[in-house]
LOKOL-980754 format. One line per field, with one value per atom (N, C-alpha, C): y, x, z; chain. Coordinates in nm, 4 decimals. Atoms other than C-alpha are relative to their C-alpha. Layout:
BEGIN
Y (Y_...)
X (X_...)
Z (Z_...)
unit (A_...)
This chain:
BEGIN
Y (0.1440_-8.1838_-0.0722_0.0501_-8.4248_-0.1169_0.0818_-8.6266_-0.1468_0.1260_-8.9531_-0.1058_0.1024_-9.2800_0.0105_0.0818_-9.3223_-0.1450_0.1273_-9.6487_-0.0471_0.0693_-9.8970_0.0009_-0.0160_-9.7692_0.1161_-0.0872_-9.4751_-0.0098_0.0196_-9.3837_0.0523_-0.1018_-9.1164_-0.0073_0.0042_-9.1487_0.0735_-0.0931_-8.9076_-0.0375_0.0585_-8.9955_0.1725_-0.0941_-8.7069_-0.0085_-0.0109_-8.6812_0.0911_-0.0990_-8.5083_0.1356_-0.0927_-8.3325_0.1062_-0.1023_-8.0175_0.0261_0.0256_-8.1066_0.0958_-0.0592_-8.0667_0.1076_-0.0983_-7.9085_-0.0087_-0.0529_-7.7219_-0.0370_0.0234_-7.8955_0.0218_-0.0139_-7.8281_0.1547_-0.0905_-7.4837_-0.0102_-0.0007_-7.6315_-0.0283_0.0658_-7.7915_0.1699_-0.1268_-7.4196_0.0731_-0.1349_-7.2343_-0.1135_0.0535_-7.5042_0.0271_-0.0551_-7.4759_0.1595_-0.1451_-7.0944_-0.0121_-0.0575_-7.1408_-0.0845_0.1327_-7.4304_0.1367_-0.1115_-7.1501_0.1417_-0.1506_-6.8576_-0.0731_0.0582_-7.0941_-0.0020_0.0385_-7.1845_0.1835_-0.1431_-6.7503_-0.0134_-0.0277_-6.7181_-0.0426_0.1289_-6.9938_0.0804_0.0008_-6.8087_-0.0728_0.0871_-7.0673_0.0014_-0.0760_-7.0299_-0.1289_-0.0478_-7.0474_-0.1116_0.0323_-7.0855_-0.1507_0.1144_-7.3616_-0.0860_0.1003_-7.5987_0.0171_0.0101_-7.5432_-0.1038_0.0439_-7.6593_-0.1592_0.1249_-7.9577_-0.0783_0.0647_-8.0553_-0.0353_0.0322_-8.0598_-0.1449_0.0899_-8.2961_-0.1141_0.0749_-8.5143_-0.0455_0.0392_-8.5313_-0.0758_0.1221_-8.6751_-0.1315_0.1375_-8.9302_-0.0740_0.0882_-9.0432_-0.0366_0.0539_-9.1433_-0.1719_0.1924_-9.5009_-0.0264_0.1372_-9.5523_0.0663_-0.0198_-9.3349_0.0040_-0.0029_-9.3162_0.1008_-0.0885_-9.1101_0.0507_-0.0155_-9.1082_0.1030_-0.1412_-8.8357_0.0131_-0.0698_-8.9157_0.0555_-0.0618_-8.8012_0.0722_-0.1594_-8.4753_0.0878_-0.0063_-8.3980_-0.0765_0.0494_-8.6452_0.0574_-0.0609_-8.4885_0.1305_-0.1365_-8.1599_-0.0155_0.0459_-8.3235_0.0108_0.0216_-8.4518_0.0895_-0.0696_-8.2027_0.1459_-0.0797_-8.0026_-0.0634_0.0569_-8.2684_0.0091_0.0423_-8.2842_0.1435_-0.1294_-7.9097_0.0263_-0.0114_-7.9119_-0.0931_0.0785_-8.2088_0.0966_-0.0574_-8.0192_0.1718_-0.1023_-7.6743_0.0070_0.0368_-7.8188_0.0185_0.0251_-7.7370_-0.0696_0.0730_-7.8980_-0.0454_0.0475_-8.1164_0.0525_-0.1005_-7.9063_-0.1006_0.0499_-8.2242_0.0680_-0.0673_-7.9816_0.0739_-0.1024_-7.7705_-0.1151_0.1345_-8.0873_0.0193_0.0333_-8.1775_0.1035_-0.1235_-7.7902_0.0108_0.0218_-7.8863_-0.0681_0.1183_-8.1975_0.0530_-0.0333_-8.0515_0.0700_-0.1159_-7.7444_-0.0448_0.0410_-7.9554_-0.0932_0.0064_-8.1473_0.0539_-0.0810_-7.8484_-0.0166_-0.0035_-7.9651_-0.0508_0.0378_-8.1791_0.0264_-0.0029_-8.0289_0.1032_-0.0460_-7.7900_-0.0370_0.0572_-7.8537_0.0314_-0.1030_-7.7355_0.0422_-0.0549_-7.5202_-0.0507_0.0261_-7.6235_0.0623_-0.0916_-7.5511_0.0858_-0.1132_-7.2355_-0.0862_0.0877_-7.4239_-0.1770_0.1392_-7.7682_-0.0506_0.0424_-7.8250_0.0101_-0.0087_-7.6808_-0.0622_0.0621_-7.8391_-0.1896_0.1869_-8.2253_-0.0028_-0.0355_-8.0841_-0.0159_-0.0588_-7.9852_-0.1665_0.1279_-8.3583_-0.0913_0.0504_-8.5147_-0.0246_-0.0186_-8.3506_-0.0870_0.0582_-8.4842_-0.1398_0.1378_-8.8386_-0.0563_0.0399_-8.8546_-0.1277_0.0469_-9.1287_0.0218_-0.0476_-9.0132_-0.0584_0.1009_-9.1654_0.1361_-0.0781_-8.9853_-0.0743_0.0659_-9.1350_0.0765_-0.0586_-9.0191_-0.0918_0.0820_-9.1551_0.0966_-0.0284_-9.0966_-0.0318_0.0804_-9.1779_0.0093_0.0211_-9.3033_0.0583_-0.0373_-9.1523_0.1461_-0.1197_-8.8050_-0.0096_-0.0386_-8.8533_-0.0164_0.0107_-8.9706_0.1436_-0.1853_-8.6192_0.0829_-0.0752_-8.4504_-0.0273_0.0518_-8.6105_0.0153_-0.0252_-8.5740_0.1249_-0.1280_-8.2107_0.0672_-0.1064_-8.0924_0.0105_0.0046_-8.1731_0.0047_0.0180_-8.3206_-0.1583_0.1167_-8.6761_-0.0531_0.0462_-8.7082_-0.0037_-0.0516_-8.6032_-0.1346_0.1267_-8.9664_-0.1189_0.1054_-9.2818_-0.1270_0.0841_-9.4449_0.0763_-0.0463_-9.3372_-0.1226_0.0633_-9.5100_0.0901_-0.0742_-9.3988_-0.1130_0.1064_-9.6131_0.0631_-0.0243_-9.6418_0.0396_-0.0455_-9.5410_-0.0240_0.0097_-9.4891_-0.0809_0.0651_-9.7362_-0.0351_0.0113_-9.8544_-0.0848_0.0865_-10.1492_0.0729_-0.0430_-9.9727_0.1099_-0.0847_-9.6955_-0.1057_0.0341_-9.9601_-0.0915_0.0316_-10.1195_0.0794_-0.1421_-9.7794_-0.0224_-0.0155_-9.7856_-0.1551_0.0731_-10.1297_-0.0088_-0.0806_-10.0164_0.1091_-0.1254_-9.7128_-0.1067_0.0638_-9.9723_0.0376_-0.0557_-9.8174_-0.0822_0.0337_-9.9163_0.1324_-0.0744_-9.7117_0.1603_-0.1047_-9.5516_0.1086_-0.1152_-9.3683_0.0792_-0.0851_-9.2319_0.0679_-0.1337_-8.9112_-0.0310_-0.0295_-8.8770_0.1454_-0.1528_-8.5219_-0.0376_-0.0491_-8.4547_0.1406_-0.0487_-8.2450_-0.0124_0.0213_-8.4103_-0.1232_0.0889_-8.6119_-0.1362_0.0917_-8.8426_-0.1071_0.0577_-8.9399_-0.0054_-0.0310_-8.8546_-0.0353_0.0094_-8.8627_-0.1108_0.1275_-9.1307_-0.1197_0.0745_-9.3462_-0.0598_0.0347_-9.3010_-0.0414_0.0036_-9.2807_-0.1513_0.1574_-9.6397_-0.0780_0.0626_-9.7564_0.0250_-0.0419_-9.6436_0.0967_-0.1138_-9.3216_0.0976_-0.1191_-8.9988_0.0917_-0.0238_-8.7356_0.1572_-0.1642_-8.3353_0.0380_-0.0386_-8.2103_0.1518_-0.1472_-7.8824_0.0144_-0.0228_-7.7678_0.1304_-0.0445_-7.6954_0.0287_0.0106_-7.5746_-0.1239_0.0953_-7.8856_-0.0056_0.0307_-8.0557_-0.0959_0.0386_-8.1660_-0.1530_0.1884_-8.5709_0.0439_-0.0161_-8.4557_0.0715_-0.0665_-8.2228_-0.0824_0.0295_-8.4682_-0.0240_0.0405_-8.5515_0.1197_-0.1338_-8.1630_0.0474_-0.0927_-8.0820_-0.0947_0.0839_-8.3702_0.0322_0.0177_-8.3367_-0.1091_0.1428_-8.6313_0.0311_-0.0324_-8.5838_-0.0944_0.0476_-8.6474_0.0380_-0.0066_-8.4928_0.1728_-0.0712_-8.1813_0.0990_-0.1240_-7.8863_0.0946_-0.1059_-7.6345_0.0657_-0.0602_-7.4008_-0.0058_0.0121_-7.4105_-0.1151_0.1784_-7.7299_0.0947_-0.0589_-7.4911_-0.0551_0.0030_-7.5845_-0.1940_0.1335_-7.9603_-0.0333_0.0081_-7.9869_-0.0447_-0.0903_-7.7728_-0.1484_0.0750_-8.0308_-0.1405_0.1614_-8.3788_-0.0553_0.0756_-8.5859_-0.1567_0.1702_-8.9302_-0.0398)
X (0.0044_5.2254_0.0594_-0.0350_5.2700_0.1489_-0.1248_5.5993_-0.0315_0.0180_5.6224_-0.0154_-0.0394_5.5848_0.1381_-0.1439_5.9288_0.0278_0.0311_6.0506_0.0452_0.0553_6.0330_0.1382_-0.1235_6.4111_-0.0416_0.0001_6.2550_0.0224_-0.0003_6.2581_-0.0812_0.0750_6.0349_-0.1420_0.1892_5.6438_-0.0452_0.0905_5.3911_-0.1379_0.1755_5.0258_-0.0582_0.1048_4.7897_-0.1125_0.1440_4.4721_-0.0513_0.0786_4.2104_-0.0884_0.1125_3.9346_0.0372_-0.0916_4.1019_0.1291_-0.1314_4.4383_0.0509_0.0029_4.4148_-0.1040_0.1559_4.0204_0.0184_0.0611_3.8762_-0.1873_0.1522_3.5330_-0.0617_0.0579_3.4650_-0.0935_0.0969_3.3744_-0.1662_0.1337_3.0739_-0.1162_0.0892_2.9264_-0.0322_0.0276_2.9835_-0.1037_0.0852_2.7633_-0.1244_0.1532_2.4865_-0.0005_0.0436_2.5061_-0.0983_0.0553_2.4337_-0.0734_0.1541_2.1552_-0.0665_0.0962_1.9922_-0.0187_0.0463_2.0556_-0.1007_0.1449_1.8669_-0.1352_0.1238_1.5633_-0.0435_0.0560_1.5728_-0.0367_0.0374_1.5762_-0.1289_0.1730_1.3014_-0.1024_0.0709_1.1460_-0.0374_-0.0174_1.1942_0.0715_-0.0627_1.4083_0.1318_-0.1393_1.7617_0.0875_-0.1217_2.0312_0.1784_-0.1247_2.3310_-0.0196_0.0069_2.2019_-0.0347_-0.0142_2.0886_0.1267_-0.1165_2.4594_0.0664_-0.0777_2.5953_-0.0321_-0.0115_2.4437_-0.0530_-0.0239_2.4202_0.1403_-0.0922_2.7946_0.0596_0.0161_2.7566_0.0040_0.0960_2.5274_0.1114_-0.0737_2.7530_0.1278_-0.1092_3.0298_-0.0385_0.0674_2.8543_-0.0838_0.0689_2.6750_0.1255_-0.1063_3.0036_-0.0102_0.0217_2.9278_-0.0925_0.1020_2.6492_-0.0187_0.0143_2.6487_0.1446_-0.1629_3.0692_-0.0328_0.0011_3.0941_-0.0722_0.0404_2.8232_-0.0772_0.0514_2.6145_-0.1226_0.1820_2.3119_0.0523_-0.0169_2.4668_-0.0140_0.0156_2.5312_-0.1138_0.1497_2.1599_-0.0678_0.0957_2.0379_0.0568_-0.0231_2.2484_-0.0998_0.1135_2.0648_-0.0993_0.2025_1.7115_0.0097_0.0192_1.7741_0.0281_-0.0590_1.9467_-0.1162_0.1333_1.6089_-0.0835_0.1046_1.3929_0.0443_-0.0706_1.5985_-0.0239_-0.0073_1.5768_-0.1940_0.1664_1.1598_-0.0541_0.0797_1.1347_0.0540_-0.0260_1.3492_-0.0297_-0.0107_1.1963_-0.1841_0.1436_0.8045_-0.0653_0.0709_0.7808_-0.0394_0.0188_0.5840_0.0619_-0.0324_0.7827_-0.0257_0.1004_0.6842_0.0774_-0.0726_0.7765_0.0485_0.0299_0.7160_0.1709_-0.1218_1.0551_0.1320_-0.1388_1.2622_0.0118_-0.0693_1.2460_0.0628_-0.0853_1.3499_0.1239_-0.1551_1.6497_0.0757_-0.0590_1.7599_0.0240_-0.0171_1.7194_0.1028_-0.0686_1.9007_0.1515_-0.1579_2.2185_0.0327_-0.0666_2.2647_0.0069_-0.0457_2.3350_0.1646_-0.1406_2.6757_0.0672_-0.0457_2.7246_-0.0578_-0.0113_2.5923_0.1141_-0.0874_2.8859_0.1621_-0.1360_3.2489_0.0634_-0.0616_3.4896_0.1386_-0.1105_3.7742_0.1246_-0.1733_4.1490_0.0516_-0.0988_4.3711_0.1160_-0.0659_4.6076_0.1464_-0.1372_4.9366_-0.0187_-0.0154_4.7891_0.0643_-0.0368_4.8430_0.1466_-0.1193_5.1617_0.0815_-0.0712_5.3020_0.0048_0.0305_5.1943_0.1035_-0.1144_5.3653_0.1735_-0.1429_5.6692_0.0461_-0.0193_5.6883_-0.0090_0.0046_5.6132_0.1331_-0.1481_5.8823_0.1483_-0.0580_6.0978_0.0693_-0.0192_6.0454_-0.0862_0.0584_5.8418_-0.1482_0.1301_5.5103_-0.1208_0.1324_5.1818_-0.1061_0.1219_4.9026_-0.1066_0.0667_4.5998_-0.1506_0.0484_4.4287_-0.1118_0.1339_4.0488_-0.1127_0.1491_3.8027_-0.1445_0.1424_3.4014_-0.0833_0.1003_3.1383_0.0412_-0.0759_3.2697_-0.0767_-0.0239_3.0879_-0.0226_0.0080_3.0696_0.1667_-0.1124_3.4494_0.0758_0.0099_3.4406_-0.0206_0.0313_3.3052_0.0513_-0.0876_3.5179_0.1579_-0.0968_3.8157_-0.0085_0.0631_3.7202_0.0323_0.0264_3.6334_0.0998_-0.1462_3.9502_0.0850_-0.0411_4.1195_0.1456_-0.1215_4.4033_0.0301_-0.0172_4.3431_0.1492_-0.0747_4.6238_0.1311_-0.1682_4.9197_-0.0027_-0.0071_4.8249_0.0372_0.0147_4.9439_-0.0854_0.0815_4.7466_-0.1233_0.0843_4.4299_-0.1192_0.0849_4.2270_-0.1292_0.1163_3.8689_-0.0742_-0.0032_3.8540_-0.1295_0.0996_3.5880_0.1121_-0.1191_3.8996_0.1437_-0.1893_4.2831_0.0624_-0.0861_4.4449_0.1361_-0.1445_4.8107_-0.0138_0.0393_4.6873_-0.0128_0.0466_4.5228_0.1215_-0.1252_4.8671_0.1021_-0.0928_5.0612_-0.0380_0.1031_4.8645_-0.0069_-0.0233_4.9019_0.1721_-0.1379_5.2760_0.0120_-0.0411_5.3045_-0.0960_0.0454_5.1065_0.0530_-0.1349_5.3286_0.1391_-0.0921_5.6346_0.0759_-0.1589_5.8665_-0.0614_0.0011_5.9190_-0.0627_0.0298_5.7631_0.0756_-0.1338_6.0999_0.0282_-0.0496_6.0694_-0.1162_0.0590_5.7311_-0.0574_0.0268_5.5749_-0.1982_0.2029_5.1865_-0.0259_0.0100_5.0682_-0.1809_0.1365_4.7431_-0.0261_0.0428_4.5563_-0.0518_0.0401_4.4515_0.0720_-0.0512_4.6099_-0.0423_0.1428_4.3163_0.0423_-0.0385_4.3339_0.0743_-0.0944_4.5916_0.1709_-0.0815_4.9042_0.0153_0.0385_4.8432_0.0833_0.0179_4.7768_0.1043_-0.1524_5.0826_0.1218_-0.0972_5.2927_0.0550_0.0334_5.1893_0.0526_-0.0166_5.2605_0.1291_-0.1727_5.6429_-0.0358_-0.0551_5.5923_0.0418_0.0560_5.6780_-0.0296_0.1405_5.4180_0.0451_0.0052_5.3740_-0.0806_0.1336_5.0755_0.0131_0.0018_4.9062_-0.1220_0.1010_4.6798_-0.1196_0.1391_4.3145_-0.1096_0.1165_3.9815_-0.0857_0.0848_3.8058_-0.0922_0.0738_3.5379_0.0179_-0.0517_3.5013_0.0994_-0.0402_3.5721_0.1422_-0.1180_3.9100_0.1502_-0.0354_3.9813_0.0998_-0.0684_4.0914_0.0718_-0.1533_4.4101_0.0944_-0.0427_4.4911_0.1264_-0.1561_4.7549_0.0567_-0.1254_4.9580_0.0708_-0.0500_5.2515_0.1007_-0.1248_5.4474_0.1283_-0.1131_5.8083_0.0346_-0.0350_5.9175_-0.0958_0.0704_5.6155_0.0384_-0.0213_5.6561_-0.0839_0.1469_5.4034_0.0245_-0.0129_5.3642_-0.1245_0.1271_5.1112_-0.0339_0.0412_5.0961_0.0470_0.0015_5.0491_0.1316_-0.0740_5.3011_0.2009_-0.1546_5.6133_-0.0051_-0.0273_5.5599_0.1290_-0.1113_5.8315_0.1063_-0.1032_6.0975_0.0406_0.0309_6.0147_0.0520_-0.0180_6.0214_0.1346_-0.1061_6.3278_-0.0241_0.0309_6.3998_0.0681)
Z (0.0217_-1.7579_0.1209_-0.1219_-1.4406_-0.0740_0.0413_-1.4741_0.0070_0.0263_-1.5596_0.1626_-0.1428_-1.2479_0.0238_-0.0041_-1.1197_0.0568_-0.0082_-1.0981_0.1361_-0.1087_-0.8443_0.1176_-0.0503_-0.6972_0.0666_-0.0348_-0.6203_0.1902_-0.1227_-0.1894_0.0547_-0.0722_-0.1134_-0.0036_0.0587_-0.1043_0.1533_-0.0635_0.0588_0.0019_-0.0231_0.1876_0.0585_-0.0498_0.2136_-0.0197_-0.0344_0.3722_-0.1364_0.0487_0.2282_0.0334_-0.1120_0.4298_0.0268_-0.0907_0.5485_0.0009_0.0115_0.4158_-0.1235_0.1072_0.0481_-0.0417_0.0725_0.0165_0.1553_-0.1305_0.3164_-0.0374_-0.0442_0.4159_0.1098_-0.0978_0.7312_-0.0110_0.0125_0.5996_-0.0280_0.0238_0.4333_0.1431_-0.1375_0.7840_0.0526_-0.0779_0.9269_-0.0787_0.0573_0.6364_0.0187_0.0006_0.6716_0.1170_-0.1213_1.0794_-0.0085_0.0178_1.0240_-0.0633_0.0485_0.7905_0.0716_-0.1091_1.0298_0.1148_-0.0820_1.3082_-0.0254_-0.0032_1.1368_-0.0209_-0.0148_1.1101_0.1526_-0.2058_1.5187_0.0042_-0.0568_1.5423_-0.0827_0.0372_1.2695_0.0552_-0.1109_1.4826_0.1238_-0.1467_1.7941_0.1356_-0.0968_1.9484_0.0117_-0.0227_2.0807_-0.0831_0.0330_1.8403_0.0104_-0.0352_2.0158_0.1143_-0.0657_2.2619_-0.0951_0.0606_1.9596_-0.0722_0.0436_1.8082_0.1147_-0.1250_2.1231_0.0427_0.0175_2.1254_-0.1091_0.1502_1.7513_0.0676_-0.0206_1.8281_0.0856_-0.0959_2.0951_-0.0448_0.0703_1.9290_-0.1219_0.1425_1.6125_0.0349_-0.0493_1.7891_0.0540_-0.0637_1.9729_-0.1161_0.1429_1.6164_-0.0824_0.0914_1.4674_0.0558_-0.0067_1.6702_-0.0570_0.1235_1.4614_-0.1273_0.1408_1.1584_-0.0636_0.0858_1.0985_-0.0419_0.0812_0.8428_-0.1295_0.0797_0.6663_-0.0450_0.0247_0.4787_0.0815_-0.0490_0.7034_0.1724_-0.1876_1.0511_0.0371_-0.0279_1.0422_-0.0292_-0.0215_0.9116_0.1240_-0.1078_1.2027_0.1243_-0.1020_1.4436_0.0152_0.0353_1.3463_0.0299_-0.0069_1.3743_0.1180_-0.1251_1.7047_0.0643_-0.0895_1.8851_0.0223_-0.0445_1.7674_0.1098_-0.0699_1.9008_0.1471_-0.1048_2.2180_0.0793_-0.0672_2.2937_-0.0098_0.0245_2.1738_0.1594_-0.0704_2.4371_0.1568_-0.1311_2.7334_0.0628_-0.0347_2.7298_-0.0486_0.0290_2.6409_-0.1207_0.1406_2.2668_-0.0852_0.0971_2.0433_-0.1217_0.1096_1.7988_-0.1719_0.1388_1.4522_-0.1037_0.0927_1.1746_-0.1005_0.1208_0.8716_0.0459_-0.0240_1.0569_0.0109_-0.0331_1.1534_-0.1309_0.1677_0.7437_-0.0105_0.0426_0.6987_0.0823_-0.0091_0.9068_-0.1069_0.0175_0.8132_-0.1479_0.1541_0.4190_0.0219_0.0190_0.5153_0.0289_-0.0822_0.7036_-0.1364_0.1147_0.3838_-0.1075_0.1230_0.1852_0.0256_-0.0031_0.3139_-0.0644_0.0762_0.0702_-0.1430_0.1132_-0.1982_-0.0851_0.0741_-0.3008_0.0622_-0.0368_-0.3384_0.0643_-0.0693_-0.0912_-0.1057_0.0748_-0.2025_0.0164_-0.0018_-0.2808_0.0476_-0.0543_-0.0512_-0.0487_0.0324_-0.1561_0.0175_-0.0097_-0.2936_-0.0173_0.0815_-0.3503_-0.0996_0.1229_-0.6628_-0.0311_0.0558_-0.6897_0.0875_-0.0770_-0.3802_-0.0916_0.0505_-0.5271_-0.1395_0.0904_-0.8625_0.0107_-0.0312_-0.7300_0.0861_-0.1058_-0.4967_-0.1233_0.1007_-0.8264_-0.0668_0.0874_-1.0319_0.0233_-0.0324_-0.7775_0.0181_0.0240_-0.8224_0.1284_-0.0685_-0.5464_-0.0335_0.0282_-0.5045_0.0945_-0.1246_-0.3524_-0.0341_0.0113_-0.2324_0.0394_-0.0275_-0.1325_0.0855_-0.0728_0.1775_0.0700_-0.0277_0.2824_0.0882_-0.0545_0.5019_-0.0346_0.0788_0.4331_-0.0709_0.1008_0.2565_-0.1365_0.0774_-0.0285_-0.1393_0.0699_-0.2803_-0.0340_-0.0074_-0.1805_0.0415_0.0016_-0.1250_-0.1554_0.1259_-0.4996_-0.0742_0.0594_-0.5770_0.0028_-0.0324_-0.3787_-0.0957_0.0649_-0.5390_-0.1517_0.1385_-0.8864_-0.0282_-0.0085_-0.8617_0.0614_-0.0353_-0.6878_-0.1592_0.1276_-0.9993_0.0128_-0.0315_-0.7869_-0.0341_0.0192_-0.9084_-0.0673_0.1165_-1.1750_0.0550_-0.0476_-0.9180_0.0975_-0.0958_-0.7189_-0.0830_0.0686_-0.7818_0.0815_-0.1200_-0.4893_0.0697_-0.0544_-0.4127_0.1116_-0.0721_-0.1075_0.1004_-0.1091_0.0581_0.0905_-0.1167_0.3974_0.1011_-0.1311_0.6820_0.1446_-0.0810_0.9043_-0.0684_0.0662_0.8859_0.0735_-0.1299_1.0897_-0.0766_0.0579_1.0692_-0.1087_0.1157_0.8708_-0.1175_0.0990_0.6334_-0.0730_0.0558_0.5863_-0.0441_0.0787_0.5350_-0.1046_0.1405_0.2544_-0.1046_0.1762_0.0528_0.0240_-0.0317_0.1848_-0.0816_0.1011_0.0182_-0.1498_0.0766_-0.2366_-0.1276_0.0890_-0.3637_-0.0171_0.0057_-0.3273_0.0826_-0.1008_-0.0390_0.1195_-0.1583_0.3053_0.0876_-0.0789_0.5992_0.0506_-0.0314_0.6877_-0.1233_0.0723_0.3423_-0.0076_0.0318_0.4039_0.0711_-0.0899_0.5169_-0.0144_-0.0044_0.6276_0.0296_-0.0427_0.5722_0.0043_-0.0173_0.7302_0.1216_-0.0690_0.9857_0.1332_-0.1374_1.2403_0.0773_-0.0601_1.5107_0.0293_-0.0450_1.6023_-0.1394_0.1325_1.2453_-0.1639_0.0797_1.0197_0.0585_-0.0251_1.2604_0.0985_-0.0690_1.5355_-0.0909_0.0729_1.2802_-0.0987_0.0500_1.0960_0.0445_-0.1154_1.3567_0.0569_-0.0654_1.4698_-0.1219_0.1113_1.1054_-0.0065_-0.0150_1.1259_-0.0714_0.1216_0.9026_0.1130_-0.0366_0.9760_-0.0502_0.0519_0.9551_0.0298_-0.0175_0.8972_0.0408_-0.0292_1.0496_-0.0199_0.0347_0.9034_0.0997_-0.1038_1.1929_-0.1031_0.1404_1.0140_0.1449_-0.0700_1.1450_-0.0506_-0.0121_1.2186_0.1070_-0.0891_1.3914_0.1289_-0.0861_1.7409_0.0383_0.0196_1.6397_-0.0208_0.0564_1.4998_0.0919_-0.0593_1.7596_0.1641_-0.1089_2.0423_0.0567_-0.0212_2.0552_-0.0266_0.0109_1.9826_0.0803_-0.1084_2.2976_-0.0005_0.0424_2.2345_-0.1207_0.0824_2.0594_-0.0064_-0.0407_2.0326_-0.0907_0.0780_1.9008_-0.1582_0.1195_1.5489_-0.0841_0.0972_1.4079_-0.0458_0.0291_1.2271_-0.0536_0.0393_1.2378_-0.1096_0.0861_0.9682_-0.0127_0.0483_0.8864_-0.1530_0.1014_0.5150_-0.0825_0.0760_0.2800_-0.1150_0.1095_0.0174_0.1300_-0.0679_0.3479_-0.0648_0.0081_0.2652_-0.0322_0.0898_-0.0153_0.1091_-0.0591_0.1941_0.1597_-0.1128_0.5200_0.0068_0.0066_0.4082_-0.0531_0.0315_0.3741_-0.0066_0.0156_0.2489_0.0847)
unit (A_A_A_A_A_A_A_A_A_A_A_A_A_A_A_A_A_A_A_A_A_A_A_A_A_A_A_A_A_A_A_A_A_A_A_A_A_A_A_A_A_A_A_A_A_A_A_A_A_A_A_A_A_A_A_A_A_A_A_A_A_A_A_A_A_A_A_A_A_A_A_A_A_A_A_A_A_A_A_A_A_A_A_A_A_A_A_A_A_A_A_A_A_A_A_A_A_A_A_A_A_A_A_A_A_A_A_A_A_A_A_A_A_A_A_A_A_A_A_A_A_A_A_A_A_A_A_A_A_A_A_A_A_A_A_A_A_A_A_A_A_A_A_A_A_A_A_A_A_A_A_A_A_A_A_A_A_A_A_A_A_A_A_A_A_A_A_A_A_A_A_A_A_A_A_A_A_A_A_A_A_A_A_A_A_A_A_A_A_A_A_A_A_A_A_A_A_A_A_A_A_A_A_A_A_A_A_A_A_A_A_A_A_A_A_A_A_A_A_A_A_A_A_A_A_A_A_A_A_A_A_A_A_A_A_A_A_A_A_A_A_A_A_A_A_A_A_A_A_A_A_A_A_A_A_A_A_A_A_A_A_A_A_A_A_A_A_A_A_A_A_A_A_A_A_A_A_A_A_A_A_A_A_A_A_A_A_A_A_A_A_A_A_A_A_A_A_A_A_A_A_A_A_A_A_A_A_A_A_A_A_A_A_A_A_A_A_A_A_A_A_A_A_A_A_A_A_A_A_A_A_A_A_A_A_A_A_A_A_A_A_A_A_A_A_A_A_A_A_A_A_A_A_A_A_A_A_A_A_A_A_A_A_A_A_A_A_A_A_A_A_A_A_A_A_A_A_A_A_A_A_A_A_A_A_A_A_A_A_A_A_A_A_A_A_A_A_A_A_A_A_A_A_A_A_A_A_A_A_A_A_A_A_A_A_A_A_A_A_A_A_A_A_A_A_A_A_A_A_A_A_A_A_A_A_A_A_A_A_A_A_A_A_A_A_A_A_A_A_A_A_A_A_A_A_A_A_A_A_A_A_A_A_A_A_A_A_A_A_A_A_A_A_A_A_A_A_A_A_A_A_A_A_A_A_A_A_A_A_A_A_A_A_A_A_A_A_A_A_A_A_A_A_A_A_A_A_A_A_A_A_A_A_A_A_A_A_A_A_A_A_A_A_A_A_A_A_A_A_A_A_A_A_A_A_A_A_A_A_A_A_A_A_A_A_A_A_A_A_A_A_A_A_A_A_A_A_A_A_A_A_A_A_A_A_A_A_A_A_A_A_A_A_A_A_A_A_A_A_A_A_A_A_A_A_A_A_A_A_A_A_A_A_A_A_A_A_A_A_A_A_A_A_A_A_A_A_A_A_A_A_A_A_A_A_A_A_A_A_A_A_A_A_A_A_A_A_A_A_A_A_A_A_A_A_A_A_A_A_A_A_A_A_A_A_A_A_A_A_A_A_A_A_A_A_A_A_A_A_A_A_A_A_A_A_A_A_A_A_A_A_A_A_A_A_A_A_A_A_A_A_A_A_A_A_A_A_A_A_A_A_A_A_A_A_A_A_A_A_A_A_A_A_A_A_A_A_A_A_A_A_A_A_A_A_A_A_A_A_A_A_A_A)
């Protein structure tokens, strides 16, 4: 049974991402890549050079698709069409659709809960802690995701944003009811999870995740005061009010 709200004296509140934080999604992008790639071999066509620049392509479509569910299928399309136009093959539509179908098998299953979720949010609960649970994405495949973890009930602030900016953290931060100085941002990525917080006065745990290249760029910076861990189960042990 999750413990009751604590009240509005409380000090401590926690914001965690989602994506890679709590559920691992990036796995799903990797098992659709690999079935998009054994089509280019059945195809006869290389493989490892349309991976290479799908990748490309998928970063540079965040200025016009964000985060939505049609990118990462159109990255896929194009990065065929792009390799059909620079090596003289004929465009084959009937195979593009059998991409583009095959790259949103990424959203059709759930990703898995990270090992210790639940019981970490529990245990931060018990404490008197307040958590929010902050997500960018298309909002209603992050609806799904959220739902289906079956981590909803341990939040008392849930927001799914077209980005994380400081604005937007401290809006859940007044939101939960504390000041900045009492709260922690646990995510994964620097770009957008720690930055972001950072700039908002929190400070932040970062659990270093396999992600994608968008997430990846701000990677060899470490700026001081943030606090790395490898498993979402050290949170607890970590955070102070």
């Amino acid at each position: 049974m999750i413990p009751a709200m604590p009240d509005r004296q409380a000090t401590l509140a926690v914001i965690f991402d989602g994506d890679d934080t709590l559920w691992s999604s990036e796995e799903l992008y990797d098992d659709a890549r690999s079935k998009v790639r054994l089509i280019f071999s059945n195809s006869g066509l290389n493989g490892a050079e349309w991976e290479q620049r799908e990748r490309l392509l998928d970063v540079q479509n965040v200025a016009k698709f964000k985060y939505s569910t049609e990118r990462f299928p159109t990255s896929c399309v194009q990065a065929y069409e792009e390799l059909c136009l620079g090596s003289g093959h004929r465009i084959d539509k009937g195979l593009a659709n059998q991409i583009r179908s095959t790259a949103k098998s990424a959203f059709e299953n759930d990703p898995p809960v990270m090992p210790g979720a639940r019981e970490t949010l529990a245990l931060l609960r018990s404490r008197g802690a307040r958590l929010a649970l902050l997500t960018k994405g298309d909002y209603a495949l992050q609806c799904r995701r959220i739902e289906r973890s079956g981590l909803r009930e341990f939040f008392d602030v849930i927001r799914i944003v077209p980005e994380k900016t400081p604005d937007v953290i401290r809006d859940v931060i007044r939101a939960l009811g504390v000041d900045a100085g009492s709260a922690w941002m646990v995510g994964n990525s620097m770009r957008s999870d720690i930055f972001p917080a950072m700039r908002a006065g929190l400070r932040a745990v970062r659990i270093p995740a396999h992600v994608w290249e968008y997430e990846r760029t701000y990677d060899q910076i470490e700026p001081d005061g943030v606090i790395t861990t490898s498993h979402l189960a050290d949170v607890p042990t970590v955070i102070t009010k």
